[in-house]
PDB file of the backbone (N, CA, C, O) and the ligand in Angstrom, with CONECT records:
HET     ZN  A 101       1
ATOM      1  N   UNK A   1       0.837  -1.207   0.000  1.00  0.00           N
ATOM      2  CA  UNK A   1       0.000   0.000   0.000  1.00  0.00           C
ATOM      3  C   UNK A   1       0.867   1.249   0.000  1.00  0.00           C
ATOM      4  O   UNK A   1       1.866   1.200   0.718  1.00  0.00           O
ATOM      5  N   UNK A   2       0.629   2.435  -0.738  1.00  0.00           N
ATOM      6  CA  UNK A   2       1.617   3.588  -0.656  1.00  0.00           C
ATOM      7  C   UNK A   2       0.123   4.863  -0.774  1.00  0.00           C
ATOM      8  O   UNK A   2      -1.053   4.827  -0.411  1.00  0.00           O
ATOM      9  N   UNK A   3       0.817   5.670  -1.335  1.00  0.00           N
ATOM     10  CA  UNK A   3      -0.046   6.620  -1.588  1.00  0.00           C
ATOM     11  C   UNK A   3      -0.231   7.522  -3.290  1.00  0.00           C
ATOM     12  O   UNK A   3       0.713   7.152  -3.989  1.00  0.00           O
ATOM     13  N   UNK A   4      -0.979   8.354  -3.931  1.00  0.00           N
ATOM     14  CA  UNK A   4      -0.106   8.771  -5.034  1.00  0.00           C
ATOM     15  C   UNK A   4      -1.221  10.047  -4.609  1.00  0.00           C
ATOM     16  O   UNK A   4      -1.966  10.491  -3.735  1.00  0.00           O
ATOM     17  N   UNK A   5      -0.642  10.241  -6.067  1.00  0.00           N
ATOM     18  CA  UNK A   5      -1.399  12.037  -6.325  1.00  0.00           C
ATOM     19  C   UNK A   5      -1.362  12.591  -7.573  1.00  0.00           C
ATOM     20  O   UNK A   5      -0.425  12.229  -8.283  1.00  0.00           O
ATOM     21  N   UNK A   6      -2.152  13.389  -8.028  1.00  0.00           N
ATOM     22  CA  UNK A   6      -1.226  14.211  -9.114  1.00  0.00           C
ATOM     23  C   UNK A   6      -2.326  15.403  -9.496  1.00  0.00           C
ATOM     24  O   UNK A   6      -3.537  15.420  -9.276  1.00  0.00           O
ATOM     25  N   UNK A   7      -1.508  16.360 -10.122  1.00  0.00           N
ATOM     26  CA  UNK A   7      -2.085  17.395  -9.741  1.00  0.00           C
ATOM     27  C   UNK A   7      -3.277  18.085 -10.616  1.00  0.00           C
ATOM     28  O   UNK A   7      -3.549  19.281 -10.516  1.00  0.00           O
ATOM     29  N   UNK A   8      -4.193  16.859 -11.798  1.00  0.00           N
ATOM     30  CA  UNK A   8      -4.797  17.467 -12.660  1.00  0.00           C
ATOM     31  C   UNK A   8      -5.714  16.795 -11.345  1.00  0.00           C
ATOM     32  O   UNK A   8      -6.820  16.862 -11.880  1.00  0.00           O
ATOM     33  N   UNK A   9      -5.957  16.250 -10.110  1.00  0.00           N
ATOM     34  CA  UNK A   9      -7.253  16.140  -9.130  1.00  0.00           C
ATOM     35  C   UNK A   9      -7.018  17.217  -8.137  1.00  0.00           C
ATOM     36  O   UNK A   9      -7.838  17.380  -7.234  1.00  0.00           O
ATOM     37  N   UNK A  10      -5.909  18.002  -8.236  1.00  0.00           N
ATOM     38  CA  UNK A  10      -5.737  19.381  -7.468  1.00  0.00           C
ATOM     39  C   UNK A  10      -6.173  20.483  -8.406  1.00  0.00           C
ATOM     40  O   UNK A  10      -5.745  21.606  -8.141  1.00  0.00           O
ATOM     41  N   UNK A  11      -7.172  20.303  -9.745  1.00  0.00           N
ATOM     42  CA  UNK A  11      -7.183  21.132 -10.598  1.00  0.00           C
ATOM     43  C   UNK A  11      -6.689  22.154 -11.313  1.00  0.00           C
ATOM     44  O   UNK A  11      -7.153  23.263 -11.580  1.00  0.00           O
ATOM     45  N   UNK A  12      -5.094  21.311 -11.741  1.00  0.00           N
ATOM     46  CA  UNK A  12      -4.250  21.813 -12.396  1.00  0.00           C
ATOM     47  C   UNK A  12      -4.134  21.409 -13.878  1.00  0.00           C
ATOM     48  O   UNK A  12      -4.468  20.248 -14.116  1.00  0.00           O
ATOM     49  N   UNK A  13      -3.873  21.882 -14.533  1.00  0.00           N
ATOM     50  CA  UNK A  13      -3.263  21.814 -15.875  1.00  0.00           C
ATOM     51  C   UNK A  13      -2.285  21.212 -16.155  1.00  0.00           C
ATOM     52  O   UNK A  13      -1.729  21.383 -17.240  1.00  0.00           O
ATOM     53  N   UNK A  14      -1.767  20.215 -15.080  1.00  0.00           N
ATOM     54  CA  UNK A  14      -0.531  19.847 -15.142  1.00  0.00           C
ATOM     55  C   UNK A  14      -0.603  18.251 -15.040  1.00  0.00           C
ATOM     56  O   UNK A  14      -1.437  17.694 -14.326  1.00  0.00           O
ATOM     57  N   UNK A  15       0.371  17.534 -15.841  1.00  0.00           N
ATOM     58  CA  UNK A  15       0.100  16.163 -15.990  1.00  0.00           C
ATOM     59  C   UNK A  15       1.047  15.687 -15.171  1.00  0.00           C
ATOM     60  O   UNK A  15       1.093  14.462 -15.065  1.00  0.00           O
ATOM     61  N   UNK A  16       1.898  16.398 -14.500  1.00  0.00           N
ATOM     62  CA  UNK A  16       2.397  15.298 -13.245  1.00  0.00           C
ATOM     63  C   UNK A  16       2.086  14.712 -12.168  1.00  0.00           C
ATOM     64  O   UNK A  16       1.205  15.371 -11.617  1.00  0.00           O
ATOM     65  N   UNK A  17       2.475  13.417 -11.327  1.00  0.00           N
ATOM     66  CA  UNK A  17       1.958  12.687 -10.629  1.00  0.00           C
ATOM     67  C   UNK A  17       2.812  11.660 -10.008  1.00  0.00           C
ATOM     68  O   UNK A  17       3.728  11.061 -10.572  1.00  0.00           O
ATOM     69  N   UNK A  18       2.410  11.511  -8.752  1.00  0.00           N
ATOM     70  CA  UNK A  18       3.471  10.611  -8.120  1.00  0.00           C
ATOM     71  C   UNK A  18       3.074   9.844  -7.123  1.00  0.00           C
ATOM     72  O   UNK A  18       2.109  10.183  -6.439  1.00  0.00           O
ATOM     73  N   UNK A  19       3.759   8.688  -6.888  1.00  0.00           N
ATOM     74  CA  UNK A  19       3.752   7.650  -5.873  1.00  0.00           C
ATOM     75  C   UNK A  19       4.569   7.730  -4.740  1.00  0.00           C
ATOM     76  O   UNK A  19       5.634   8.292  -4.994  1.00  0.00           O
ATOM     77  N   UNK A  20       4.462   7.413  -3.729  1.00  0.00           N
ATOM     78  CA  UNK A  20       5.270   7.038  -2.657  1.00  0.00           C
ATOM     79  C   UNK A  20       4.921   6.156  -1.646  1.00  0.00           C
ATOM     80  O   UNK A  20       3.729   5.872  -1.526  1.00  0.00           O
ATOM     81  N   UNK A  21       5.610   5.745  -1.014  1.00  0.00           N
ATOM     82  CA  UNK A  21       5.418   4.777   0.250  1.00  0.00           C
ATOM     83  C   UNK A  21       4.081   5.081   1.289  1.00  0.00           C
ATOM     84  O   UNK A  21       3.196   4.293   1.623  1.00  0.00           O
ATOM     85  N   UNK A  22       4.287   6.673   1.712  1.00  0.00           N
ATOM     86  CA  UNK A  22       3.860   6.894   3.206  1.00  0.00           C
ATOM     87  C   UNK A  22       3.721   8.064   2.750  1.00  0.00           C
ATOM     88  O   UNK A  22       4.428   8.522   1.851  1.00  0.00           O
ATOM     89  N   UNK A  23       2.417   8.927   3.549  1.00  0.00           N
ATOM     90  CA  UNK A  23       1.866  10.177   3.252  1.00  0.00           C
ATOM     91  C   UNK A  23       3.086  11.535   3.166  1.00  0.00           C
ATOM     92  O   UNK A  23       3.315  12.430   2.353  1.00  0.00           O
ATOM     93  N   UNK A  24       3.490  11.239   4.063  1.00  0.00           N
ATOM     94  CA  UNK A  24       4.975  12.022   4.804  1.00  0.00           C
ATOM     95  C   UNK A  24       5.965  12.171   3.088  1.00  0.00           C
ATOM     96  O   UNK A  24       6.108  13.239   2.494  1.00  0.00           O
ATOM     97  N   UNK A  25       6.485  10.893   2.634  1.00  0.00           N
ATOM     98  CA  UNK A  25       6.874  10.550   1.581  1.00  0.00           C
ATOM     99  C   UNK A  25       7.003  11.660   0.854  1.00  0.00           C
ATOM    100  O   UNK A  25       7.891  12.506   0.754  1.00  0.00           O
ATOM    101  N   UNK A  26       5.204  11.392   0.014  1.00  0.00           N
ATOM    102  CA  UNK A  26       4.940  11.954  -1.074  1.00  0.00           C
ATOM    103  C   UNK A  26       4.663  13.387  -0.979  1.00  0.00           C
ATOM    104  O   UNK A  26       4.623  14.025  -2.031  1.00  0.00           O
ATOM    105  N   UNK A  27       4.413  14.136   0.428  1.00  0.00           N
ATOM    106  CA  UNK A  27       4.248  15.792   0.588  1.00  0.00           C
ATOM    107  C   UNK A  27       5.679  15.913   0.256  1.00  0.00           C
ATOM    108  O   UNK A  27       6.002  16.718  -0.618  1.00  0.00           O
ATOM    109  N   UNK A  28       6.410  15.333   0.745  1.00  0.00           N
ATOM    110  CA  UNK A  28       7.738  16.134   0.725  1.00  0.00           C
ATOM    111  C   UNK A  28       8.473  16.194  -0.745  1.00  0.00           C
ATOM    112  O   UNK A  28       9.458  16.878  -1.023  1.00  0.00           O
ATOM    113  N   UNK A  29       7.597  15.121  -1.804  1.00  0.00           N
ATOM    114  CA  UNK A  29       8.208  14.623  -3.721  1.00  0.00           C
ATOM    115  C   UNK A  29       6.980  16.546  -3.716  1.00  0.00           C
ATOM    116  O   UNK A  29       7.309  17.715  -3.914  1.00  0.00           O
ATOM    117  N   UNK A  30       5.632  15.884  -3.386  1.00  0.00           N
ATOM    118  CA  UNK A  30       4.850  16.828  -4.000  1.00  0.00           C
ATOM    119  C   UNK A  30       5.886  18.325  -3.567  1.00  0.00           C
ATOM    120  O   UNK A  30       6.389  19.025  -4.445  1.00  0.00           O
ATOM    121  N   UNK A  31       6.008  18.527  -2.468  1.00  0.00           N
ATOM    122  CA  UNK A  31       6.125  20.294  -2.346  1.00  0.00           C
ATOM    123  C   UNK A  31       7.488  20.353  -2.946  1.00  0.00           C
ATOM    124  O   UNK A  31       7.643  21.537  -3.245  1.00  0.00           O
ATOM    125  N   UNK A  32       8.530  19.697  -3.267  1.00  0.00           N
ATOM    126  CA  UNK A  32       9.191  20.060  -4.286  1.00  0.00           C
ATOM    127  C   UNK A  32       9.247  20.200  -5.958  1.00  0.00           C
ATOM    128  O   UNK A  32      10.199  20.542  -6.659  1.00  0.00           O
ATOM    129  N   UNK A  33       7.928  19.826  -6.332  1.00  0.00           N
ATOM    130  CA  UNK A  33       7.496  19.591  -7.158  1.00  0.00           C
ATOM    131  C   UNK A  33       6.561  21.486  -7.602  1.00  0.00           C
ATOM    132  O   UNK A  33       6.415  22.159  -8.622  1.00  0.00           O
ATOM    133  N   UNK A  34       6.157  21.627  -6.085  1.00  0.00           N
ATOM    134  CA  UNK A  34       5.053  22.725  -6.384  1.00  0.00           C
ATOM    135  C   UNK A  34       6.075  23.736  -6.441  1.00  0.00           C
ATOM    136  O   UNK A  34       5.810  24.770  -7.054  1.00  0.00           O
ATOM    137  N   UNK A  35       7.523  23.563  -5.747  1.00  0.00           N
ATOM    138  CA  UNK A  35       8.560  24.745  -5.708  1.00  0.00           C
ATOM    139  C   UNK A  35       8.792  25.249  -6.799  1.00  0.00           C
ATOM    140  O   UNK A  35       9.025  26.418  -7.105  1.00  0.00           O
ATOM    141  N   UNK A  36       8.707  24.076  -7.566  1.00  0.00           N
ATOM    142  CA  UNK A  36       9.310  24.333  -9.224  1.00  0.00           C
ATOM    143  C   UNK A  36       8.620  24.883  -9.938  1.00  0.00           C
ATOM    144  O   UNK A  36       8.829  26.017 -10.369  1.00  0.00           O
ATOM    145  N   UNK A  37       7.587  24.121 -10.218  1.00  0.00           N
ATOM    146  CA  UNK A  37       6.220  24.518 -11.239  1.00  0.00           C
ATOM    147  C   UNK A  37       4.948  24.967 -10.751  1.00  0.00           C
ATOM    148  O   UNK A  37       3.923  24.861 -11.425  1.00  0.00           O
ATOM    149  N   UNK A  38       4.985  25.524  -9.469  1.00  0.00           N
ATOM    150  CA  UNK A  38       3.493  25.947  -9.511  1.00  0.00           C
ATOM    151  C   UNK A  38       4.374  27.489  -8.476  1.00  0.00           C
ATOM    152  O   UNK A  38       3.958  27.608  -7.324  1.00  0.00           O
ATOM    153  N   UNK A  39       4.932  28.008  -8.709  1.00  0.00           N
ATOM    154  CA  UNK A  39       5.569  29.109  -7.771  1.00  0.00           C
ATOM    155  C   UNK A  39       4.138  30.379  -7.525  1.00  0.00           C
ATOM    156  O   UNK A  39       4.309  31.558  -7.216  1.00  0.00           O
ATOM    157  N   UNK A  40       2.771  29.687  -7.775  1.00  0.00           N
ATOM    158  CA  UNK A  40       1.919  30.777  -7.300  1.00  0.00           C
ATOM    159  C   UNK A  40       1.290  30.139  -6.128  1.00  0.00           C
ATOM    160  O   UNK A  40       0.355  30.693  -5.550  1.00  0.00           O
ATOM    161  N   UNK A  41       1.754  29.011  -5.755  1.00  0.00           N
ATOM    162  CA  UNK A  41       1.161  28.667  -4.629  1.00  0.00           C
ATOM    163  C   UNK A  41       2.128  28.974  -3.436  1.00  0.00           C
ATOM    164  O   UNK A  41       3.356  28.941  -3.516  1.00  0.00           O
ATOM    165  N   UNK A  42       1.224  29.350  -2.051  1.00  0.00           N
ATOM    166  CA  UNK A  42       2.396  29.566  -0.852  1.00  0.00           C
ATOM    167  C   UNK A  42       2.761  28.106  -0.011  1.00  0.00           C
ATOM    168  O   UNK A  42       1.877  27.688   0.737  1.00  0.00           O
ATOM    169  N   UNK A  43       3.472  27.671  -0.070  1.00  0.00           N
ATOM    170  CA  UNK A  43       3.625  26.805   1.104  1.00  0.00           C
ATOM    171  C   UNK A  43       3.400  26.818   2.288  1.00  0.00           C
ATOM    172  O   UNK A  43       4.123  27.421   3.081  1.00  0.00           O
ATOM    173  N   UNK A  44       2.350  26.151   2.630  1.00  0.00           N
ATOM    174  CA  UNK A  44       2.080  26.452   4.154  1.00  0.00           C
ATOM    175  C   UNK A  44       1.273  25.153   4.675  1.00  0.00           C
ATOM    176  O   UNK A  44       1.219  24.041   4.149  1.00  0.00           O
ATOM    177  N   UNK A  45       0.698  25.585   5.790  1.00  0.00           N
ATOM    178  CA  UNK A  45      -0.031  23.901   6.793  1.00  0.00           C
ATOM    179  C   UNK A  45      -0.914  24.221   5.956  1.00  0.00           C
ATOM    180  O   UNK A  45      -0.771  23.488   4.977  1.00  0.00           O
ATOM    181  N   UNK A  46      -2.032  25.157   5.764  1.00  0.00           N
ATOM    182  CA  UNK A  46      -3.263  24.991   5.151  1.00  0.00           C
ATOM    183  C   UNK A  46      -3.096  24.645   3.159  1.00  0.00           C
ATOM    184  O   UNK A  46      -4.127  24.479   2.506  1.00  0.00           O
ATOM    185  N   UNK A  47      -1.963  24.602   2.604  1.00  0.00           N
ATOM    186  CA  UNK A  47      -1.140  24.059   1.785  1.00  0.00           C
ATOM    187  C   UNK A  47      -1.249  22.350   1.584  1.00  0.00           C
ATOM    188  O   UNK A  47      -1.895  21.660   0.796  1.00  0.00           O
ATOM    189  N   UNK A  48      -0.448  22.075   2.512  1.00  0.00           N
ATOM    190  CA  UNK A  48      -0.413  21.057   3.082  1.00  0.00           C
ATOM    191  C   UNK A  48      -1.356  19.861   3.299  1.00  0.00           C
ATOM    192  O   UNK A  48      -1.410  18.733   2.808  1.00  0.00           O
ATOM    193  N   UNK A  49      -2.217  20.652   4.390  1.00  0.00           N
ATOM    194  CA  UNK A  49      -3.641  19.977   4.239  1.00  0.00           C
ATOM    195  C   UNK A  49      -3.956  19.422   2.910  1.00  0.00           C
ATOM    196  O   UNK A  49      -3.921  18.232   2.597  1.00  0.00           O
ATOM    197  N   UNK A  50      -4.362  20.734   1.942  1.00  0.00           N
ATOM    198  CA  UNK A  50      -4.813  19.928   0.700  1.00  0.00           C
ATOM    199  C   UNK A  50      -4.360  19.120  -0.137  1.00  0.00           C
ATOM    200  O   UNK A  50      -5.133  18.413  -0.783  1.00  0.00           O
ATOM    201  N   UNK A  51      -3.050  19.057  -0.298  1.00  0.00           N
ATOM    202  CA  UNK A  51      -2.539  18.359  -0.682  1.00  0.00           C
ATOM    203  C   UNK A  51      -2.774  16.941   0.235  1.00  0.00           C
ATOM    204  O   UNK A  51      -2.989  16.203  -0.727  1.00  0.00           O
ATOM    205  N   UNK A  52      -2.836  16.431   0.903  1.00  0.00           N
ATOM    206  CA  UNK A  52      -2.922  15.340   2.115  1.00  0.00           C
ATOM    207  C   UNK A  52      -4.078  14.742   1.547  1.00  0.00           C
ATOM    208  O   UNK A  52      -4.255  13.544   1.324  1.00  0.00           O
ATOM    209  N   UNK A  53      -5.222  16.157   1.231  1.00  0.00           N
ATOM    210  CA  UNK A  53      -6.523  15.858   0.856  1.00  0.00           C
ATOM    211  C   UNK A  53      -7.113  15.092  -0.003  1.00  0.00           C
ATOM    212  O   UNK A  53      -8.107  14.376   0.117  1.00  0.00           O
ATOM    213  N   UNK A  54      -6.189  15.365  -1.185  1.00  0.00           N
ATOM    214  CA  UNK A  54      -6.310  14.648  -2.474  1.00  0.00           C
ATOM    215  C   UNK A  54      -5.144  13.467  -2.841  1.00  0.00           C
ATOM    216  O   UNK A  54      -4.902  13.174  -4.012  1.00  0.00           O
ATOM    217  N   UNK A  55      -4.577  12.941  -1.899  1.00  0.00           N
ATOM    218  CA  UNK A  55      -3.889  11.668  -2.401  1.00  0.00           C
ATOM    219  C   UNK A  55      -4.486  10.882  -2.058  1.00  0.00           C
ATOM    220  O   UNK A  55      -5.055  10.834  -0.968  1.00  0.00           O
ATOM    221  N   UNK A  56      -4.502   9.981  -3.008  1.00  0.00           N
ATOM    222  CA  UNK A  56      -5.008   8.482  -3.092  1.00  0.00           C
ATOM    223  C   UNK A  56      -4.529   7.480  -2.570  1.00  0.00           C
ATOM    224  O   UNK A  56      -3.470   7.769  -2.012  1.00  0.00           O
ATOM    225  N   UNK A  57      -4.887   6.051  -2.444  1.00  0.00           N
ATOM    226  CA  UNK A  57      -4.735   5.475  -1.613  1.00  0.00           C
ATOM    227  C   UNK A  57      -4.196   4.242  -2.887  1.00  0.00           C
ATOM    228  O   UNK A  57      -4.913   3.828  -3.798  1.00  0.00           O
ATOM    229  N   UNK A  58      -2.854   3.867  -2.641  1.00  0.00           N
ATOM    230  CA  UNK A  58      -2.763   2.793  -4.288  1.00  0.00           C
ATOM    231  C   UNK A  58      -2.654   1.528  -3.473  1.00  0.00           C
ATOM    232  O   UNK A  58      -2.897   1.575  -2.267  1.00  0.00           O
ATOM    233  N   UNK A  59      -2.318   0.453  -4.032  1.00  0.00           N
ATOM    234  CA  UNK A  59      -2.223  -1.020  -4.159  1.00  0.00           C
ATOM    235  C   UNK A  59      -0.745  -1.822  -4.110  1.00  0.00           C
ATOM    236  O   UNK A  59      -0.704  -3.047  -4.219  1.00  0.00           O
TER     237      UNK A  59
HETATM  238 ZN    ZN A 101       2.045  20.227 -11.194  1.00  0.00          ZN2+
END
């Protein structure tokens, strides 16, 4: 069991997406991910949250 995400279910325009082990994991692939390509978002807990919000649960 791990987790994934990606960010056209965060209603982005963007076709990237990722897997990881453990929730912890994949915030830390995702917010380097948002550093790069989404620089209009702020990083923060309420950030955070949503992102948490919308990962899935994989197999
Ligand atoms: Zn993206």
């Amino acid at each position: 069991m791990g987790k994934s995400i990606s960010c056209r279910d965060a209603g982005k325009t963007c076709n990237w997406s990722a897997t990881a082990k453990s929730e912890q994991d994949l915030l830390k692939i995702t917010l380097e991910h948002v550093r790069e390509h989404h620089k209009e978002l702020v990083i923060n807990s309420e950030l955070e949250k949503n992102i948490k919000s919308i990962m899935k649960e994989t197999n």
